[in-house]
GUKOL-769807 format. One record per residue (C-alpha): x, y, z; residue in one letter. Coordinates in steps of 0.02 Angstrom, whole numbers, plus 50000, padded with zeros to 5 digits. Example, Ala and Ser with C-alpha at 12.3 -4.5 7.8 and 13.67 -1.06 7.14 Angstrom:
<pts>
506154977550390A/506844994750357S/
</pts>
This chain:
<pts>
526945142647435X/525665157447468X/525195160947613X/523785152147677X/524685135847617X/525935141847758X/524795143347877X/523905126947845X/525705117147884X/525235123148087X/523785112248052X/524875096648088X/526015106248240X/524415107248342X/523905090548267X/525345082848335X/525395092548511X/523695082848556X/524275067848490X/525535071148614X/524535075648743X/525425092748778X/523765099248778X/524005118648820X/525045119248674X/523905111048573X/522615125048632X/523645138248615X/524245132748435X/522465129748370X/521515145348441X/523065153348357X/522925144048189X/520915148648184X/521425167148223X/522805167748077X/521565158847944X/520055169948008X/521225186047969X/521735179547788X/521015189647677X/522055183547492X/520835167447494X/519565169347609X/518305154447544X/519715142247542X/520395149647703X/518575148247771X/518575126747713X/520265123347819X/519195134147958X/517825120347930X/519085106747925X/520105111348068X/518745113548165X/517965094648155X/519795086948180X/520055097948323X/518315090648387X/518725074548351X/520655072548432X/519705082248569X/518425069848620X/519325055448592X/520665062048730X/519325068448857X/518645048548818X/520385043248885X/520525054449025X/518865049849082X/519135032749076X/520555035549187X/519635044149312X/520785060949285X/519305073349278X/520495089549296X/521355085949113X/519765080649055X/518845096249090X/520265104049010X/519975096148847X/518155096348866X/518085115448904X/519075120548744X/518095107248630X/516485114348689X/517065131748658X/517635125648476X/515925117248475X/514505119448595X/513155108848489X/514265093248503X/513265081148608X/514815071748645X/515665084148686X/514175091548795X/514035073448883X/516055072748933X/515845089449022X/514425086049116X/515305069749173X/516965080149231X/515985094049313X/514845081449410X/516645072049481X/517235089349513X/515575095349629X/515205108649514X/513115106649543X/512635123949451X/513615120549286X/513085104849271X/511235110549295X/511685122749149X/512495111649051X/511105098949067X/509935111449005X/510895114948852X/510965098248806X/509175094748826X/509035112148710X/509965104448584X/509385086548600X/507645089048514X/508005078048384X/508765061948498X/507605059648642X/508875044948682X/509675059748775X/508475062448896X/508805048649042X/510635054649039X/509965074449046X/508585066349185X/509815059049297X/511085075049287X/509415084949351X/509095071949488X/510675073049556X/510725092749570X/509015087649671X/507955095749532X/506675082049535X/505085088749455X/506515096249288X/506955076049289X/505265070349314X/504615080449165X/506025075049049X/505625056149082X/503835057749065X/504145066948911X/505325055548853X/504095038748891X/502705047348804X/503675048248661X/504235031048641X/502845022248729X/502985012148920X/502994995848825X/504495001748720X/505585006848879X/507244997648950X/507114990549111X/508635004549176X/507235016349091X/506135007749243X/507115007749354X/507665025649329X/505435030649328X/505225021349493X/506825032849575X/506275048849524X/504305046749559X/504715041749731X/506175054949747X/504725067849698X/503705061249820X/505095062349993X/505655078049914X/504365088349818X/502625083349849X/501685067449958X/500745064049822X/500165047549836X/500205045149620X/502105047449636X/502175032249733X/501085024249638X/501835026849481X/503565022549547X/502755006649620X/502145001149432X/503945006149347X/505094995449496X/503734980149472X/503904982049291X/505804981949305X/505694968449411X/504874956849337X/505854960349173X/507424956349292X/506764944949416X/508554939149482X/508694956149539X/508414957149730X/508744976649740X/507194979049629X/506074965449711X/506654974249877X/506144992549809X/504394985949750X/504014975349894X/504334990250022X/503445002049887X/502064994049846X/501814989450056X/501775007550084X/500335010949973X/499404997050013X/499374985849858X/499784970849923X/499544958949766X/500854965749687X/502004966249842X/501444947149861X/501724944149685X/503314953149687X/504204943549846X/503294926149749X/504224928149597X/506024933449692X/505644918449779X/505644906249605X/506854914749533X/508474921149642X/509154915449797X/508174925149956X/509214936250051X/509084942850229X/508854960050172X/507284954550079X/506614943550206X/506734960050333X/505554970450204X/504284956450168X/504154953350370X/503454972550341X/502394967050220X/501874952950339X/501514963350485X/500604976450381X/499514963450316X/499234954150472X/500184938850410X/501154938450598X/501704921650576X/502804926550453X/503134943850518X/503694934550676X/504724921050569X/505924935550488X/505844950850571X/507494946050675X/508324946550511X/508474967150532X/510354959950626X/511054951550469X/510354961450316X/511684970350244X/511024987550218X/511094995650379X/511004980950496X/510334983750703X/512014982950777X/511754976050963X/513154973551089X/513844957651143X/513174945451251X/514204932151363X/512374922551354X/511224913851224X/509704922851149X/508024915951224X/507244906651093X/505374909851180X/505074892451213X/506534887951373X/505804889851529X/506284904751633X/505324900451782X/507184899951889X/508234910351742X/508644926151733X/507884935551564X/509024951951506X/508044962351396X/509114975051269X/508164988751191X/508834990051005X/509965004250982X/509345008550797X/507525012050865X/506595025150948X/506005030851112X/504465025851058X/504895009051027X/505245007251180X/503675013851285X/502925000051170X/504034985751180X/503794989351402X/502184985151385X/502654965951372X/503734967351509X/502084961751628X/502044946651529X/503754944151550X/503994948051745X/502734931851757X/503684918251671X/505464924351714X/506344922951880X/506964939651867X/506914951551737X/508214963951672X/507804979951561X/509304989551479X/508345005151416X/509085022251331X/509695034951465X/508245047351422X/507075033651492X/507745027351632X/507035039051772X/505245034451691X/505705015151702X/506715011451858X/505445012451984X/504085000051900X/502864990551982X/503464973051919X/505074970751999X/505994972651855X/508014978351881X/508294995351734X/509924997551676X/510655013951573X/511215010251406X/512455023651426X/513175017851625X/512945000851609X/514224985751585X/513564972951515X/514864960851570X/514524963851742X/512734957551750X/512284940951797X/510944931751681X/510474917951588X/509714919751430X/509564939051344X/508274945851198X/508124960751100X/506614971151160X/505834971950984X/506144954150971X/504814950951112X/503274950650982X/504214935750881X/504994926151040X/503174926351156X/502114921750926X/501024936650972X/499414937150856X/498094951250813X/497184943650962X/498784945351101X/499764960351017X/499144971851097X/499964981351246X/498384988151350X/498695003351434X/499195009551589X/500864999751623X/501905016051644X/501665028251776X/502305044751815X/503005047251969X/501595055852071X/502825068252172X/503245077252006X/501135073651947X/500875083952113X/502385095852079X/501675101351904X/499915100451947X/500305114852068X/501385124251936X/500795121551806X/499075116351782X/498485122851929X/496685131051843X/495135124951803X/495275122951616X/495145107851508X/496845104151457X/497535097051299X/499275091751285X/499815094651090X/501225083850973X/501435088550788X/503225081550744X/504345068550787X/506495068050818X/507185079850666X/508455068350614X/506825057750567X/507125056750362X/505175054350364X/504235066950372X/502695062650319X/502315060450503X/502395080450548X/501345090350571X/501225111350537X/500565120250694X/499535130150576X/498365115150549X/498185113850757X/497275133750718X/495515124550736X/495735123250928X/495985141450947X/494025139850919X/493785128551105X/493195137251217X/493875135351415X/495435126451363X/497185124951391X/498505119851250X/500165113051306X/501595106751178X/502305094151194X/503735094651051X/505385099251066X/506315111250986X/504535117750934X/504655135650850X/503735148150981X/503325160750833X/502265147450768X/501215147950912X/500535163850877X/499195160250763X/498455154550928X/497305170850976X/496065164251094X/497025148551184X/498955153251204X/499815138251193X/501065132851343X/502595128051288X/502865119551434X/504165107251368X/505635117051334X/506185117551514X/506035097251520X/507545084451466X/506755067251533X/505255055651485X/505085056551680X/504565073651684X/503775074351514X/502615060651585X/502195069351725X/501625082651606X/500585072251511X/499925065451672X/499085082251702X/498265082551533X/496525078851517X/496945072751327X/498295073351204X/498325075551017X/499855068250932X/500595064650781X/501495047350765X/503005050450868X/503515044951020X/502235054551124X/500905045951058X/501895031351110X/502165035451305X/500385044351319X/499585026251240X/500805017551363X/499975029551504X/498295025151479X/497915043451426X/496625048151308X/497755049151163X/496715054951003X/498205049750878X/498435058050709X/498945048650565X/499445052750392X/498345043450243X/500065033750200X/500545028150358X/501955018850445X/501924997950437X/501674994850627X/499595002950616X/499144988950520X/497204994250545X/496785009150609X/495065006750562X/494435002550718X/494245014650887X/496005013050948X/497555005950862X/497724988950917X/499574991051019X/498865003651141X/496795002551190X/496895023351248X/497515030751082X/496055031050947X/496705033450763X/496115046750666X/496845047350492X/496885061850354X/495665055550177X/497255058850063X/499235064450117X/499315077350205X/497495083350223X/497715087150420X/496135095250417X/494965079350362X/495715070550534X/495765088550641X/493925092950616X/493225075950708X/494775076250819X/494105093650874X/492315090850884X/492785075050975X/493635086451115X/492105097851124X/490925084451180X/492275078351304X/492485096851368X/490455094351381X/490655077951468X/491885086051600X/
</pts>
C-alpha cells in the first residue's frame, strides 16, 4: 500500500468515532486526517478527491448528530458538532440553521445576529430561508433587519402565494416595529391586514381572531374587527379572553350594551386575568335593592390611579341607592378620598382586612359602568366630585403660588412601568409655552428629568412635584392651577375629576376608553377638552391650538 492508501484507512477511525459519538476524537482524528492528505505531495489530485470526499461525509455524519442532539434538547454537544461542521463548511445551510438554533438556547444574541446574516448572505438563491433568518433578527430585537427580509421575501413570491405562519409572522413584526421602532400608523395597519388574512385562512384560531380584533380596534377599522369577532363566532367555540377584547371593541364603538355584557370577563380570561381578593359576600348584580344593604366597592388591583379618580365619580350615584357605602381605594389615594362629602367609609388597600368589614353585597369599581347599564347619555362622570383639602389649597397657595401669574400645571408622561408609550410626551414639544407671556409652568410628573426643563428660557418651569408622595397634596397643587395640560395619564384623570380646566392631549391612535373625542370635552369628565395630534406623534398639530387656547384665557383673566 502507498502511502496515501494508508492514510485513507483513518478515514473509517474517525468515521467510526462519530458513529460513536466520541465526538472530540472524531474532531481531532478528522482535522488530523485533512492535515495529513493536504501535506501529501506523491498524489496530490487523488489526495485532493478523498479531501473532497471526506469533507461531505464529515458534513453529513455531522448534521445528522447535531439533528439528534437537538432533538434532545442537549444544545452544549450540539454546538459542538455544529461549530466544527461549520468550520469544515460554512456555506452549508443546514449546518448554518443547527447553529443558530444552539446559540439562540444558549443566549448567545450577537452570534446569532452574525450568523443570521451569513445565512441570509448565502441564501440568495432559496428565499424559503428568509422567515427563519426574519425571526432569528426579531428575536435579537432587530425589527426593521426582519421587517426588510419579509417584505423582501413577500415581494418575491407574491401576498396571495404566502402561508398563513408567513401571516402570522407579517402581522408580529409590523406591529413589533411599530411598539419598538417607529408609531407609524402603516405598521399597524399592515399587521392588521396580515393577522385578518391569517385569520380568516384559520378561523378556529382564537389567538389570531384575538390579535386582529384588538388590532384592527386600535386603528379604527371596525368592519374588519366586526367581521373578524363574526366569523370566530361561526366557526370556534368563544372564549373569555376574546369576549374581554371585543367588549373593547364594543366600548370603542359605542356598542355599551355589549361592552357592559362582557367586560367582567377581564377575571376569567386566561392571559393575565384581574386577580381580586376574596369576598365572604355575593357580587351585586345592579338590579337588588340596596336601599337597607351595605354596598363594598373594591378598586381593581390591575388598574391605575387613574382608574380610580374615574370610577369615584359614580360613587354619588351610588351613596343614593345604597344604605351605606364602602370604598377600598389604593394607599396613594386614600388621604384624597377619606374625607368625601357623601358619607362614604375609605378603606386602604394596603391596611385593610377585608374579613373584618361588615357588608352585604361587594362590586369591583370598574364594574360600576356594567352593574348601574350606563349609556353614552349617563356615562359620563361630571366634574367636581373630588376636592382638595382646602388647608393644604391655602398652604400651597401661600408657598407656592403666591404671585400674580397665570399658572399652568404641566403632564407629559404617565407611570414608567406603562409598556405604552404612545401616551408620553417629550418636554421639548411643551417649548411653545416658553412663548406666553406672564405665566407660570408647574410639572406635574414624577420622576420628570430637570435637565429637560431647560429649554424653558422665558417661563422656568416649577418642578413642584418632586417634594410630593400623595394624590392629596398633588391635588392641592392642581387646585392652585388656573389650567392644566396633560397627556393621558392619571393627572388628566384627577384634574377632570376636579373640575379643573383640563386641556387633555391625546395621541392620533388613542386608548379604547375616548371613544369620541370629537366633541369639546371627552365624554367621562365635562372639564377636560380633547385635543388630539393629525397623525402619531405630531404633538405639535394638538400644542399649537392648546397654546393659543391658553393665550385667550390668559386674556380672559
Amino acid at each position: 500500500m502507498n502511502n496515501l492508501e494508508m492514510l485513507k484507512l483513518d478515514r473509517a477511525l474517525w468515521s467510526a468515532y462519530i458513529d460513536r459519538e466520541e465526538i472530540e476524537n472524531a474532531i481531532n482524528c478528522y482535522e488530523e486526517y485533512i492535515n495529513n492528505l493536504k501535506n501529501d505531495k506523491e498524489d496530490e489530485n487523488s489526495a485532493n478527491n478523498e479531501v473532497i470526499l471526506s469533507k461531505r461525509l464529515f458534513q453529513i455524519k455531522m448534521n445528522i448528530l447535531a439533528d439528534k442532539y437537538i432533538k434532545e434538547k442537549n444544545f452544549k454537544k450540539a454546538l459542538i458538532v455544529t461549530s466544527a461542521a461549520f468550520k469544515n463548511n460554512n456555506f452549508d445551510i443546514t449546518c448554518v440553521k443547527n447553529y443558530i438554533a444552539c446559540l439562540n438556547e444558549l443566549k448567545q444574541g450577537d452570534l446569532v445576529v452574525s450568523l443570521s446574516k451569513h445565512l441570509e448572505s448565502i441564501s440568495d438563491n432559496d428565499i424559503n430561508n428568509y422567515p427563519t433568518i426574519a425571526l432569528n433578527y426579531s428575536n435579537q430585537g432587530l425589527y426593521t433587519e426582519a421587517l426588510e427580509l419579509m417584505e423582501k421575501y413577500t415581494k418575491i413570491k407574491g401576498e396571495d402565494n404566502l402561508k398563513t405562519e408567513d401571516y402570522v409572522f407579517l402581522g408580529l413584526i409590523y406591529n413589533k416595529c411599530y411598539e419598538k421602532v417607529s408609531h407609524k400608523c402603516s405598521y399597524l395597519q399592515n399587521s392588521v391586514k396580515f393577522y385578518a388574512k391569517a385569520a380568516f385562512n384559520t378561523p378556529q384560531s382564537n389567538v389570531l381572531a384575538r390579535n386582529t380584533i384588538m388590532l384592527a380596534t386600535k386603528i379604527g377599522d371596525y368592519e374588519t374587527a366586526y367581521k373578524c369577532w363574526n366569523n370566530l363566532q361561526k366557526h370556534s367555540q368563544v372564549t373569555p379572553d376574546d369576549e374581554f377584547v371585543y367588549s373593547k371593541l364594543c366600548l370603542k364603538t359605542q356598542n355599551f350594551e355589549d361592552w357592559n355584557k362582557y367586560y367582567d370577563t377581564r377575571f376569567i380570561k386566561e392571559d393575565r386575568p384581574v386577580i381580586m381578593p376574596e369576598f365572604k359576600k355575593e357580587k351585586w348584580n345592579g338590579k337588588t335593592d340596596l336601599s337597607d344593604k351595605v354596598l363594598l366597592v373594591y378598586c381593581d388591583t390591575e388598574y391605575g390611579f387613574g382608574d380610580t379618580f374615574l370610577v369615584w365619580g359614580y360613587m354619588p350615584r351610588i351613596a343614593k341607592i345604597a344604605k351605606h357605602s364602602i370604598f377600598v381605594t389604593q394607599d396613594e389615594i386614600y388621604d384624597l378620598l377619606k374625607n368625601n362629602e357623601y358619607g362614604i367609609e375609605i378603606f386602604s388597600q394596603d391596611k385593610v382586612d377585608l374579613d373584618k368589614l361588615t357588608y352585604d353585597y361587594y362590586i369591583p369599581a370598574m364594574s360600576l359602568p356594567a352593574v348601574l347599564n350606563l349609556d353614552r347619555s349617563n356615562i359620563s362622570t361630571g366634574s367636581g366630585y373630588i376636592k382638595a383639602d382646602l388647608a393644604l389649597v391655602n398652604e400651597f397657595k401661600e408657598k407656592y403660588f403666591n404671585n400674580d401669574k397665570f399658572k399652568i400645571g404641566i403632564s407629559f408622561a404617565g407611570n414608567k412601568k406603562n409598556p405604552n408609550k404612545s401616551r408620553d410626551i417629550p418636554v421639548k414639544e411643551f417649548n411653545l409655552l416658553d412663548t406666553l407671556e406672564n405665566v407660570q409652568i408647574y410639572n406635574l410628573t414624577k420622576e420628570a428629568n430637570e435637565k429637560e426643563f431647560e429649554i424653558f428660557k422665558n417661563n422656568k418651569v416649577n418642578n413642584i412635584i418632586k417634594d410630593f408622595h400623595n394624590f392629596a397634596q398633588t391635588a392641592a397643587l392642581i387646585a392652585n392651577c388656573d389650567v392644566i395640560i396633560s397627556s393621558d395619564n392619571c393627572m388628566l384623570n384627577l384634574a377632570g375629576a376636579m373640575g379643573i380646566k383640563t386641556l387633555g392631549l391625546f395621541n392620533y391612535l388613542n386608548d379604547i376608553r375616548w371613544f369620541d373625542l370629537t366633541g369639546d370635552d371627552v365624554v367621562w369628565f365635562n372639564s377636560v377638552k380633547p385635543f388630539v395630534c393629525k397623525e402619531m406623534d405630531d404633538w405639535q398639530s394638538a400644542l399649537v391650538p392648546v397654546v393659543n387656547e391658553i393665550k385667550q384665557l390668559v386674556k380672559m383673566r
